[in-house]
N, C-alpha and C positions, 0 to 999 in steps of 0.2 A: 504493500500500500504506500503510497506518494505521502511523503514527511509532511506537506503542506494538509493532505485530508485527516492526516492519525491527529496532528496538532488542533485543526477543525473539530473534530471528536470530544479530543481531551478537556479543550474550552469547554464546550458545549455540554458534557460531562457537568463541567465543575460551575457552571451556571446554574445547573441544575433546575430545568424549569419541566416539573413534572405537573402532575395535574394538578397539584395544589396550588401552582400559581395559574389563577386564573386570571385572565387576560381581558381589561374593557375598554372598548371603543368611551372616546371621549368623548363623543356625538354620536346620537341615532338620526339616521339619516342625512342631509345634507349639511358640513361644517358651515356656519356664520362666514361671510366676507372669502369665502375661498373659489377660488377660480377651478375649471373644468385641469384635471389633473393631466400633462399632456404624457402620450403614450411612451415618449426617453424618461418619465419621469417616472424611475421606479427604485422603490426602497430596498436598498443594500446594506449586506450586513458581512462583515471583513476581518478576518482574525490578522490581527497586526504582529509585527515578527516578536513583541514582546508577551505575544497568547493571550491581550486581551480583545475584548471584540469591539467595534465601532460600527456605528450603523449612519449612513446617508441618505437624504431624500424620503426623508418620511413625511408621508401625506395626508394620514389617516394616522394621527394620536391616541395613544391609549396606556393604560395603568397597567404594570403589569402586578401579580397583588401578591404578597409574603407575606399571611397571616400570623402571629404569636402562635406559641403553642398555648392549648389553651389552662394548660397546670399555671402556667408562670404570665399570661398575659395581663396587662395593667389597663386595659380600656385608653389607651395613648396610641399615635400614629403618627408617621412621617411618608409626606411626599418628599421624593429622591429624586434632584434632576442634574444628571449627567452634565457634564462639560465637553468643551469641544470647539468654543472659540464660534457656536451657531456656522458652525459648519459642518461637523458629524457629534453624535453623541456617544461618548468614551463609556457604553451601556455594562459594563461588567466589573470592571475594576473602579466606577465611581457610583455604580447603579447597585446590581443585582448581589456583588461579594457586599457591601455596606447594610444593602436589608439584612441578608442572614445575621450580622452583626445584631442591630436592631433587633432580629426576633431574639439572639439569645438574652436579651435585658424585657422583655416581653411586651414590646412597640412592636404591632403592625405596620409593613412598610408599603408602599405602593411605589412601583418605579414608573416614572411618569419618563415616557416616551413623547415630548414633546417635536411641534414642527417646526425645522429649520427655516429660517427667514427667506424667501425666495417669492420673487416678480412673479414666476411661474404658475405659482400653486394661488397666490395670496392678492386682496387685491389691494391690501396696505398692510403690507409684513411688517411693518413698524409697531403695531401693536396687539398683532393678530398671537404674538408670543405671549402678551400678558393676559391674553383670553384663556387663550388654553391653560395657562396660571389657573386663573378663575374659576374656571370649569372644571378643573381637578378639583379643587375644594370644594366646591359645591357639589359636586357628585361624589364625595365621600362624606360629606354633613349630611348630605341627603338619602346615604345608608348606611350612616353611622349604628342603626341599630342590626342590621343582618350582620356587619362584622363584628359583633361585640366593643364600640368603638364609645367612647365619652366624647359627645361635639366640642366640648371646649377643651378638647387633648388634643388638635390636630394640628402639627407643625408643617414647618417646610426647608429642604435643606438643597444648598446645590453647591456645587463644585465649579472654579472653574468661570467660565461664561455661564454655567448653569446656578455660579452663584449670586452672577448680576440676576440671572432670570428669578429666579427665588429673590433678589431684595425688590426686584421692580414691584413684585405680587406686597411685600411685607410695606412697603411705602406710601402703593394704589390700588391696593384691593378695594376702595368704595369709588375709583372711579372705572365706573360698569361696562364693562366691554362684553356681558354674556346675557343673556334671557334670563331672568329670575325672577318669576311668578310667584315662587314661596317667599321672597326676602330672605332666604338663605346670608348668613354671613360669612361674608368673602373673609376677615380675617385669620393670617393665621394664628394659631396661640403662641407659638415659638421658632425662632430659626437659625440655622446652625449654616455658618456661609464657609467654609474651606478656599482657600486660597483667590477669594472669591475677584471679579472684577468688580468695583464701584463703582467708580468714577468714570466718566464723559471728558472731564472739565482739567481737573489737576493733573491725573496718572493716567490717562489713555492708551487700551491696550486697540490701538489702530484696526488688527482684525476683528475682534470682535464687535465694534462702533460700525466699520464701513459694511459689515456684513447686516445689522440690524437697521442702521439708518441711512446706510448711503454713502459714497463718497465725499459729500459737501452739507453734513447736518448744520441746522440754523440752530444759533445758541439757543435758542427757548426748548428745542428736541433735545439736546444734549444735555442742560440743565435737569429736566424729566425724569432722562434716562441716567441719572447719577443719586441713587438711591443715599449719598449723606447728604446732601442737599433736601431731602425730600424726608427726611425724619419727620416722626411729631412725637407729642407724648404718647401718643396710642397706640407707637407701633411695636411689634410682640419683643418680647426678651429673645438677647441675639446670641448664640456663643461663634468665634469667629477663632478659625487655625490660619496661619500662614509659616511660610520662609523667610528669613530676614534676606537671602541671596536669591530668593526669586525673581532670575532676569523676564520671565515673559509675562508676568502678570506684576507688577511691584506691590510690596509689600505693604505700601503706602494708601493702596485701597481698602486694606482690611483697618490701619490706625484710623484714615479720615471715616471711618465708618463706626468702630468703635468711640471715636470721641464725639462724633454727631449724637451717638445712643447715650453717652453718659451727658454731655451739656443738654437733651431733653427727660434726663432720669429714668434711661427708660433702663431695666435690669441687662447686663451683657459682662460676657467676660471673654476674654483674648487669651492664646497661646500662640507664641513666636518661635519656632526652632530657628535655630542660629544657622542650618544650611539643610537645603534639604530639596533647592528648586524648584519646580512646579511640578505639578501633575503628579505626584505620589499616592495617589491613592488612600488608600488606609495604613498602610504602612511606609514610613521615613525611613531608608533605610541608615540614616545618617546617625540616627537618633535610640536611646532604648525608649524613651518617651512616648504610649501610645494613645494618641490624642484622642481614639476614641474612649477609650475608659476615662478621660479628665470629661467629652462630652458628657456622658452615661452619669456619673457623678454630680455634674453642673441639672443635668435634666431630672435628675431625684430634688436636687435643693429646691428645682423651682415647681418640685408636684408634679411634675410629670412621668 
């Protein structure tokens, strides 16, 4: 058997997406604002030489779902969103291995497959990212009781570009980009940003901005989309990881974000490895320090 398919296997293996992870569409029927999906545009999914997997050109969003077990479950949940710079989603090593984390502390996780920004599919991908935000939570408030789930235990966590897309939701969830007949509340209760992008304005990470807004965003879009600028006191308690030598995402987007949360009191706490780059996943290898048990710890203090 060819190296490249036994490695395909192994992944896939250790993703482990058996029938327990049950898989939802993030719309029934026709998505809001989205354009006829053209026939080259078809979703791909790619074991990268370092065995994780990434997926591109996803058109049709959905949850994929990591129940607690239910001895050890606490009525608590996390939506999980992938990084990737809104250009593929890094779905294994920042997605699918972090729920199983999650259920062993007894959080339900939901790995939210969201769509990448594109002319294509969208008919204004500038904010058709913070819908589907939206419409995650709200279709997990909204069956909050069939997963065993407390509405006001529902976080949001993202990695990456996926951890601008998680603060964009923690900033603007009451400005309504989805249908909501019940009033559903779009907040989350808590969010946990990793190495996240913030900033538009001060520390711009160029791919991620020209892939969401364009090549030539007007400051009033870019202000927006700079989730410390857009603090209030209402928005959920944040916990935030970074690298101090993270050349591709700077480090400076997780302080300007942490000090926006504390100059509005809002609950947050930060951990900084002194090297450790970007995109590690759950594991630094730089470090014995592992930030997700400082998370898990920080998510008990705050009830969750």
């Amino acid at each position: 058997m060819a190296k490249s398919a036994i490695l395909f296997i192994l992944v896939f293996m250790s993703v482990n997406f058996s029938k327990a992870q049950e898989v939802i569409p993030l719309y029934v029927g026709e998505i809001p604002g989205a354009k006829p999906t053209p026939a080259t545009y078809v979703e791909n999914t790619e074991v990268r030489t370092n065995g994780t997997l990434s997926v591109t050109k996803v058109s049709i969003p959905t949850l994929t779902v990591f129940e607690a077990p239910k001895e050890i479950a606490n009525g608590s949940a996390v939506i999980i969103c992938p990084g990737g710079g809104y250009s593929a989603l890094a779905f294994s090593h920042e997605g699918t291995d972090v729920a199983k984390r999650f259920n062993a502390i007894g959080i339900t996780a939901f790995v939210l497959k969201y769509r990448l920004p594109s002319d294509q599919i969208m008919v204004d991908k500038t904010y058709d990212l913070l819908q589907d935000a939206q419409q995650a939570i709200y279709l997990i408030r909204k069956n909050a009781k069939k997963y065993g789930l407390k509405s006001n235990k529902i976080g949001i966590m993202g990695f990456s570009a996926g951890g601008h897309f998680a603060s964009t939701l923690i900033t603007h969830y009451n400005d309504l980009k989805i249908v909501n007949p019940e009033k559903i509340d779009l907040r989350p209760n808590f969010s946990a940003l990793i190495y996240p992008v913030i900033s538009f304005e001060e520390s711009v990470h160029t791919g991620t901005m020209k892939n969401l807004l364009g090549p030539n965003p007007s400051d009033s879009l870019k202000h927006y989309f700079s989730a410390n600028k857009n603090v209030t006191k209402k928005t959920p308690p944040t916990f935030l990881v970074h690298a101090k030598d993270d050349k591709t995402v700077l480090v400076a987007n997780s302080i300007l974000m942490n000090e926006a949360l504390k100059k509005h009191h809002v609950d947050t706490d930060i951990y900084l490895y002194e090297n450790g780059g970007h995109g590690f996943g759950l594991i630094n290898k730089t470090s014995d320090v592992d930030w997700f048990n400082l998370l898990a710890t920080w998510l008990k203090k705050e009830k969750f």
